[in-house]
TORKE-837634 format. One record per residue (C-alpha): x, y, z; residue in one letter; chain; residue number from 1. Coordinates in nm, 4 decimals. Example, Ala and Ser with C-alpha at 12.3 -4.5 7.8 and 13.67 -1.06 7.14 Angstrom:
residues 2
> px, py, pz, type, mol, seq
> 1.2300, -0.4500, 0.7800, a, A, 1
> 1.3670, -0.1060, 0.7140, s, A, 2
END
This chain:
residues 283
> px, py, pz, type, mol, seq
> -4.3074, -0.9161, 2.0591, x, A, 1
> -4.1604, -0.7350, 2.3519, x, A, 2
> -3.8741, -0.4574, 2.2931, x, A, 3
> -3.5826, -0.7351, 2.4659, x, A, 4
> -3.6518, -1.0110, 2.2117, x, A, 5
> -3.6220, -0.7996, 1.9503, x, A, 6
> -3.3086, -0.6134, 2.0748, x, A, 7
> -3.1436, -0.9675, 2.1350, x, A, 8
> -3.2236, -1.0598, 1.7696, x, A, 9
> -3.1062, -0.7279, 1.6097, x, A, 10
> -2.7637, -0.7652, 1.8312, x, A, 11
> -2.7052, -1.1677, 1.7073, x, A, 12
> -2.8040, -1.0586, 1.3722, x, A, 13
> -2.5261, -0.7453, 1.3633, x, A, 14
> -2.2947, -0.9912, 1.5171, x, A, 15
> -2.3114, -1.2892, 1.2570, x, A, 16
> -2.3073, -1.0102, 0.9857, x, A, 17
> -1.9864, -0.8910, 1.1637, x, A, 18
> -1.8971, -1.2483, 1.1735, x, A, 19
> -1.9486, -1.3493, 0.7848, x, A, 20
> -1.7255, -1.0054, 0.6777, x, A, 21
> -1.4404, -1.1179, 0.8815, x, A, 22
> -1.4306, -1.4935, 0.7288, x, A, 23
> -1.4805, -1.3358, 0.3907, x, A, 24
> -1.1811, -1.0759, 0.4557, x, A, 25
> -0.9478, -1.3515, 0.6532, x, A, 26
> -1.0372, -1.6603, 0.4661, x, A, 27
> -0.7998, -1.6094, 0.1865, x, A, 28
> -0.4942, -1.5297, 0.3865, x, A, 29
> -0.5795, -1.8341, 0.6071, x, A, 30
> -0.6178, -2.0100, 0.3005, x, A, 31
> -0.3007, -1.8980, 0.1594, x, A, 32
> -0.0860, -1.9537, 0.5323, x, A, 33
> -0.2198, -2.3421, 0.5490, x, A, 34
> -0.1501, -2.4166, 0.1781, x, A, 35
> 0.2153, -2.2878, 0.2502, x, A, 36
> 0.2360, -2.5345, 0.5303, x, A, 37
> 0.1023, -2.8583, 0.3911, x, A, 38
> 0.3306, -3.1016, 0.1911, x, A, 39
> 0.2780, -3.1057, -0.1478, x, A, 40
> 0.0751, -3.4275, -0.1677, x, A, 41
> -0.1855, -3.2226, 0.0706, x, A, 42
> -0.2717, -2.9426, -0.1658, x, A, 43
> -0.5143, -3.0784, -0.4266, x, A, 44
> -0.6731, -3.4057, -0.1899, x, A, 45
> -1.0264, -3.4517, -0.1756, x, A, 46
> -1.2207, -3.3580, 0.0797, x, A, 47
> -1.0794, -3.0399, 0.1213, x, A, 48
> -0.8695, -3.0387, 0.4056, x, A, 49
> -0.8803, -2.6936, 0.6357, x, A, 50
> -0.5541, -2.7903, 0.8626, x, A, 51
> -0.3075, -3.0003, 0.7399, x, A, 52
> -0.2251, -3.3411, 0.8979, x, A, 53
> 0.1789, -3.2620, 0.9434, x, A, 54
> 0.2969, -2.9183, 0.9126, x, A, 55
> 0.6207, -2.8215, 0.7103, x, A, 56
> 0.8308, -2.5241, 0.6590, x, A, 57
> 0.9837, -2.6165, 0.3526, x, A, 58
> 0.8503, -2.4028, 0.1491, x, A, 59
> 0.9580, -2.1432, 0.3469, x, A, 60
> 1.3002, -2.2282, 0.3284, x, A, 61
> 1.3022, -2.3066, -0.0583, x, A, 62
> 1.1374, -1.9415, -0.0757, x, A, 63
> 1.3959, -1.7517, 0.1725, x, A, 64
> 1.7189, -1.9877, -0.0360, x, A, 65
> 1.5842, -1.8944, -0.3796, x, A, 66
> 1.8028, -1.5888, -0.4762, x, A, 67
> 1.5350, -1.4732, -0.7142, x, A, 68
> 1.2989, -1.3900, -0.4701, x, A, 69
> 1.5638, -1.2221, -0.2280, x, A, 70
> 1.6303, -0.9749, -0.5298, x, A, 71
> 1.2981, -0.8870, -0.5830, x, A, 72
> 1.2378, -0.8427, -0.2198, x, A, 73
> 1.5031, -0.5584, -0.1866, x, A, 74
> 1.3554, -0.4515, -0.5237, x, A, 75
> 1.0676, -0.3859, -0.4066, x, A, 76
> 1.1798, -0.2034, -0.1053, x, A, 77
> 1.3720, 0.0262, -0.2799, x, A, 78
> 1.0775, 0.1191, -0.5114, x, A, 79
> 0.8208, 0.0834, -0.2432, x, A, 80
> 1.0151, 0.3517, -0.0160, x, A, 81
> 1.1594, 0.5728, -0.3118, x, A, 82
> 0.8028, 0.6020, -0.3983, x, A, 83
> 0.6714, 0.6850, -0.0548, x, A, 84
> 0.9515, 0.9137, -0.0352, x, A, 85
> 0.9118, 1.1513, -0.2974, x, A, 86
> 0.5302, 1.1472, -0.2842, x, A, 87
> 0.5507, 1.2645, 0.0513, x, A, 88
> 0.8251, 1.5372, -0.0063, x, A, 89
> 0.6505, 1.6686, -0.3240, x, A, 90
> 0.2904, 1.6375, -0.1751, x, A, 91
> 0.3408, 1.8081, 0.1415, x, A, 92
> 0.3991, 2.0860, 0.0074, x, A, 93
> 0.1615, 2.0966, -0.2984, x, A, 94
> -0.1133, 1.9762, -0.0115, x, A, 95
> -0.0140, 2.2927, 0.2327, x, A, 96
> -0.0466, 2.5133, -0.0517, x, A, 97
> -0.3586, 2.4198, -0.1779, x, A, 98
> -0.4764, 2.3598, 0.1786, x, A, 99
> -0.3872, 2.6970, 0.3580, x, A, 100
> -0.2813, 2.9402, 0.0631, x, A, 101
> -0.5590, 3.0930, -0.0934, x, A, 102
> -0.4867, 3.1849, -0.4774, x, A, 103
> -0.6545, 3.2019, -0.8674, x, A, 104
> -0.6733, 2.8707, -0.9757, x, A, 105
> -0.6852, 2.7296, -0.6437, x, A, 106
> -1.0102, 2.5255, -0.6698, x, A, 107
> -0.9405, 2.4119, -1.0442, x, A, 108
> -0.6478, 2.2608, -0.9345, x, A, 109
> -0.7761, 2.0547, -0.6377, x, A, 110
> -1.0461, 1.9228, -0.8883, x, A, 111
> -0.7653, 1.8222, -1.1063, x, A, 112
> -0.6046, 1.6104, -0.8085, x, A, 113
> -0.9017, 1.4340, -0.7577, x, A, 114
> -0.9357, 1.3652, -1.1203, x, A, 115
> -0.5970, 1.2419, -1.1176, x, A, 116
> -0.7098, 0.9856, -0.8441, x, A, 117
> -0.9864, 0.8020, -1.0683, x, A, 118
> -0.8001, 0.7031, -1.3950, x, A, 119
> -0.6898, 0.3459, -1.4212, x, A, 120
> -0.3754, 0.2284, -1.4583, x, A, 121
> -0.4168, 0.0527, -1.7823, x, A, 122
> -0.5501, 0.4444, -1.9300, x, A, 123
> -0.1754, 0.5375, -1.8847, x, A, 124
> -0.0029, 0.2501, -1.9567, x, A, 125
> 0.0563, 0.3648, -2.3244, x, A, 126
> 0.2027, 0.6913, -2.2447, x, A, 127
> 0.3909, 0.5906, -1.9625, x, A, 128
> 0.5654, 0.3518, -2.1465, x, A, 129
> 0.6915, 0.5636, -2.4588, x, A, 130
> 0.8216, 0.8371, -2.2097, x, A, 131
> 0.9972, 0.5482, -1.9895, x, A, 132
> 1.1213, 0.4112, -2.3616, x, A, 133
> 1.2559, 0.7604, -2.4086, x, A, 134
> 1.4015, 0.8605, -2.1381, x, A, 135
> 1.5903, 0.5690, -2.0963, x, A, 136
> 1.4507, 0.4297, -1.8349, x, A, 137
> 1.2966, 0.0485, -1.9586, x, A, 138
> 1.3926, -0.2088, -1.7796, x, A, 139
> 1.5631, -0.0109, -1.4572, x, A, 140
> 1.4128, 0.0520, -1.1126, x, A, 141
> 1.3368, 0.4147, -1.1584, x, A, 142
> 1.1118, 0.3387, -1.3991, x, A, 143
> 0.8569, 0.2259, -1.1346, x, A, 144
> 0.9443, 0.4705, -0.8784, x, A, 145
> 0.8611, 0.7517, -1.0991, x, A, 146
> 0.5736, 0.4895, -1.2572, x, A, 147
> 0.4285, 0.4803, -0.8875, x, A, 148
> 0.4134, 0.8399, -0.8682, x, A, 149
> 0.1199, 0.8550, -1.0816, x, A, 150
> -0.1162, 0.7000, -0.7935, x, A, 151
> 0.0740, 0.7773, -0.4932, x, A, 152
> 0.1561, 1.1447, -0.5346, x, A, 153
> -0.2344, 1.2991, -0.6199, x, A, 154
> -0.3490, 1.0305, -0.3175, x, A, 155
> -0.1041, 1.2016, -0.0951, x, A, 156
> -0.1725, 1.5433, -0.1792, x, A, 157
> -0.6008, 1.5077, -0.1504, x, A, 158
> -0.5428, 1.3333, 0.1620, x, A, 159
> -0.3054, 1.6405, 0.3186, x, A, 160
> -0.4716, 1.8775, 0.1997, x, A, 161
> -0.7679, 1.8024, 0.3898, x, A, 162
> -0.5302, 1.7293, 0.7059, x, A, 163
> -0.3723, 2.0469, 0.6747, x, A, 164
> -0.7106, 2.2456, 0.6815, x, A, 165
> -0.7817, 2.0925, 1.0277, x, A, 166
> -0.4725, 2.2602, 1.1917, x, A, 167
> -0.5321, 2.5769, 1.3152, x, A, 168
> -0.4750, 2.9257, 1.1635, x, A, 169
> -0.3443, 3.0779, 1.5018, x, A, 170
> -0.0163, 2.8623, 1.4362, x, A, 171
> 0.0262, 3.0572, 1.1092, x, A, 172
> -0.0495, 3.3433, 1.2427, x, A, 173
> 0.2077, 3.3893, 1.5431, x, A, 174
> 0.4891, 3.2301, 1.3797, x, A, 175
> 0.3843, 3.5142, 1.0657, x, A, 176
> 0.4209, 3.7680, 1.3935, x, A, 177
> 0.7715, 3.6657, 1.4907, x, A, 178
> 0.9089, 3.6769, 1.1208, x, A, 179
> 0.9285, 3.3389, 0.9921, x, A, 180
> 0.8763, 3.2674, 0.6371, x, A, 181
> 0.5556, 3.0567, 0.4741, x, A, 182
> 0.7966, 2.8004, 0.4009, x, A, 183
> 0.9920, 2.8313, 0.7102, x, A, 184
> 0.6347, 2.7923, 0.9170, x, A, 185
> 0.5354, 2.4906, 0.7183, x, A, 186
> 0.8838, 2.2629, 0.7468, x, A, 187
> 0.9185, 2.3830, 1.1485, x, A, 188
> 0.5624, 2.4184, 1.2774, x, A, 189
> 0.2952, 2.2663, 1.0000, x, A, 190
> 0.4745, 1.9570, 0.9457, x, A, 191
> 0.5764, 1.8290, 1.3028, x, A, 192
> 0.2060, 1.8380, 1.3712, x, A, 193
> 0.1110, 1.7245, 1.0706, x, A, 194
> 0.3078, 1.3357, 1.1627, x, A, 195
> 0.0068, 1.1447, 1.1960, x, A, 196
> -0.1361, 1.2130, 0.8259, x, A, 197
> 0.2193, 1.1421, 0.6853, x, A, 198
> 0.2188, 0.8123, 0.8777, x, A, 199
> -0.1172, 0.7349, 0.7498, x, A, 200
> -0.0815, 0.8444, 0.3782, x, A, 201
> 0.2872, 0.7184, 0.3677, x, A, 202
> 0.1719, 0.3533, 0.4785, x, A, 203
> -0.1206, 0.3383, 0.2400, x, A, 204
> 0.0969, 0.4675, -0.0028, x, A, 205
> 0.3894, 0.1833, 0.0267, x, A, 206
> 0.0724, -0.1067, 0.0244, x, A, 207
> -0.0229, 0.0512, -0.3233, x, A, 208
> 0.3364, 0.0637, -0.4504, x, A, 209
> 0.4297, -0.2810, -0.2439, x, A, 210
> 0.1220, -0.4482, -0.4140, x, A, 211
> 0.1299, -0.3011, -0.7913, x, A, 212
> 0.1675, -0.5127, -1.0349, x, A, 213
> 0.0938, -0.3723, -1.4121, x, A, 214
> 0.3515, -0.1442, -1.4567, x, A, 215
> 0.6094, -0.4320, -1.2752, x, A, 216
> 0.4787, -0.6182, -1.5273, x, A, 217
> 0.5591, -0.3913, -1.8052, x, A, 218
> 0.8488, -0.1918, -1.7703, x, A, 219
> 1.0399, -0.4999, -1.5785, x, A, 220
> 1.1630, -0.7758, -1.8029, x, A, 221
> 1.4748, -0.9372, -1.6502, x, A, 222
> 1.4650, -1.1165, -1.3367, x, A, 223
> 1.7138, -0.8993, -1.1328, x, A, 224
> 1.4903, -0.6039, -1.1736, x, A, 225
> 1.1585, -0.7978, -1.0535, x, A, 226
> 0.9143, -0.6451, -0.7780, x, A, 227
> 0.7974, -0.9050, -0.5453, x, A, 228
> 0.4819, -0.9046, -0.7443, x, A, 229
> 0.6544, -0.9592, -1.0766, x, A, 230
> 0.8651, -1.2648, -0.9017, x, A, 231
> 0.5520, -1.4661, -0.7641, x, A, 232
> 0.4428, -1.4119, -1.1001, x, A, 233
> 0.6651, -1.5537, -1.2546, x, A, 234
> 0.8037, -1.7933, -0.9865, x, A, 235
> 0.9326, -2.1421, -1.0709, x, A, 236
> 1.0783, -2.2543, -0.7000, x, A, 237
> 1.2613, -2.5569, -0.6942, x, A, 238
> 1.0720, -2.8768, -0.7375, x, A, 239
> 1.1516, -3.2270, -0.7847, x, A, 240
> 1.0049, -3.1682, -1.0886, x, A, 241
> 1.0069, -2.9408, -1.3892, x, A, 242
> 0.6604, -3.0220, -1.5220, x, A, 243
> 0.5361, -2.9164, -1.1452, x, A, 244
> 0.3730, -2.5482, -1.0484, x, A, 245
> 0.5176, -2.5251, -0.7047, x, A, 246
> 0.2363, -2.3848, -0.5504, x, A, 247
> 0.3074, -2.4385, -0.2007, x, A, 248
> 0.5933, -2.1992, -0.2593, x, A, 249
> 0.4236, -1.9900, -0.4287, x, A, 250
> 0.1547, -1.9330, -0.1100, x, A, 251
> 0.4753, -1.9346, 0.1314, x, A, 252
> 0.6246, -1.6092, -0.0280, x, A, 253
> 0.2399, -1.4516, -0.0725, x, A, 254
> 0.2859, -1.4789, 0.3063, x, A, 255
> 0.6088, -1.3202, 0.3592, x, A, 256
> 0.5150, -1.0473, 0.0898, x, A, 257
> 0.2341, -0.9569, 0.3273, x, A, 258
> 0.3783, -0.9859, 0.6385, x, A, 259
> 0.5705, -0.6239, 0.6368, x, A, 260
> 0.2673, -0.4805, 0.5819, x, A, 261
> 0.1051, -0.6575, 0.8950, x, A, 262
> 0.3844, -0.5532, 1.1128, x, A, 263
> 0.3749, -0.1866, 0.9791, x, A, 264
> 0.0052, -0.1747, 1.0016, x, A, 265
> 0.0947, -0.2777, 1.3679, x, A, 266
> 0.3571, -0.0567, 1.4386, x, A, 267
> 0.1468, 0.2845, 1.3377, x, A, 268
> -0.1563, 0.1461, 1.4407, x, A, 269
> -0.2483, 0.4755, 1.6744, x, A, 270
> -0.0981, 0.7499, 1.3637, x, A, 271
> -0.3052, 0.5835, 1.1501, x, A, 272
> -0.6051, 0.5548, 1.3472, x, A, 273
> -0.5106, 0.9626, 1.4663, x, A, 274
> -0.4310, 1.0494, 1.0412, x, A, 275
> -0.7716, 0.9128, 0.9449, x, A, 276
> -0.9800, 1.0357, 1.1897, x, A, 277
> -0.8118, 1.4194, 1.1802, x, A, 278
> -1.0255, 1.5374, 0.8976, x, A, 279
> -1.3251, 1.4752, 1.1031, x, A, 280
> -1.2714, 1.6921, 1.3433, x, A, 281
> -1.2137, 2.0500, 1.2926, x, A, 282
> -0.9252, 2.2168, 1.4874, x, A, 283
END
């Protein structure tokens, strides 16, 4: 077999492999859109229908009228950003220190970040939840934001860190020359050039606390202090009804849970592709 053949084969066979990943990854959502815009005498027919034969936004509108869910949408805002917000403030510093200041203990405690990155949730759970019981905290929003720190602040700092190390030391160096402070040359020069790993570890950051779901689970028990999460889970909709799961609803606010994230995935598009490809390059 000649060299073209088998180049033609290897290229169909990357491209149906390429193919197969994206129906795996995009099934699910398409799934999930459709089945939020059938009727409900659509959703459990047989044969399995992939487009539905009239299209409806009702769900949609029971979702965006039920005041439930508009609670736990600004909920989860609020804990999503407060999260994002102090993990970035706290690790950009601890990440410039560890990443340009060399001292004892330096190494130990980079280990210990990464360490911090591998426990599950559920290892935790116990702990965290007699220190939120004692400080006062069950069963209000700060609960979570502080909760949230647990994944998103070692995340940020490992991933800094590393983005700090790229920038070079000449910056450092001059701005050391005309008198500024260490912290003075981090929060004016380090950090301005340091936007696109912020953008990229602040966005992956807000998916984990936008998607988590355990502690929400745990620590929230009334349903003005729900996380989107913890109100799909628990979601009831209005049906015609009682004795009905209304899960047409319940795919039409999966979809508008996900949506922000499309659209800031979208927006920072370049910063993130700039934040995650920064560490591979050395400055």
């Amino acid at each position: 077999m000649t060299k073209a053949p088998l180049r033609l084969l290897a290229r169909t066979g990357f491209y149906l492999l390429v193919a197969g990943i994206l129906v795996y990854l995009l099934f699910p959502f398409y799934w999930a859109l459709v089945s939020s815009l059938k009727p409900d005498g659509e959703l459990f027919v047989t044969p399995v229908r992939y487009w539905p034969s009239a299209l409806t936004l009702e769900n949609y509108r029971l979702v965006i009228a039920d005041g439930q869910f508009q609670t736990a949408f600004l909920n989860s805002i609020l804990v999503s950003v407060g999260s994002v917000g102090l993990s970035l403030l706290v690790g950009a510093i601890a990440a410039y220190a560890l990443g340009r200041i060399r001292f004892r203990g330096r190494n130990a405690l980079q280990y210990v970040v990464l360490t911090m990155t591998m426990f599950p949730q559920i290892a935790v759970l116990g702990g965290l939840y007699t220190m939120i019981n004692q400080f006062g905290l069950f069963n209000r929003l700060p609960a979570l934001v502080f909760s949230y720190l647990l994944f998103t602040l070692p995340f940020t700092v490992w991933v800094l860190m590393h983005f700090f190390r790229t920038l070079p030391g000449e910056l450092e160096e001059a701005a050391y020359m005309d008198g500024a402070t260490p912290f003075r040359t981090f929060w004016q020069i380090m950090l301005p050039l340091s936007t696109p790993g912020l953008v990229t570890t602040g966005l992956l950051a807000f998916i984990q606390s936008w998607n988590e779901f355990l502690f929400a689970l745990s620590f929230m028990q009334t349903p003005e202090h729900f996380t989107v999460t913890r109100a799909i889970f628990s979601f009831q909709g209005i049906t015609s009804s009682s004795f009905e799961f209304p899960w047409g609803q319940v795919m039409a606010a999966t979809i508008l849970v996900t949506l922000p994230l499309i659209v800031l995935a979208l927006i920072f598009q370049r910063r993130i592709l700039a934040g995650l490809t920064a560490g591979a390059v050395k400055g």
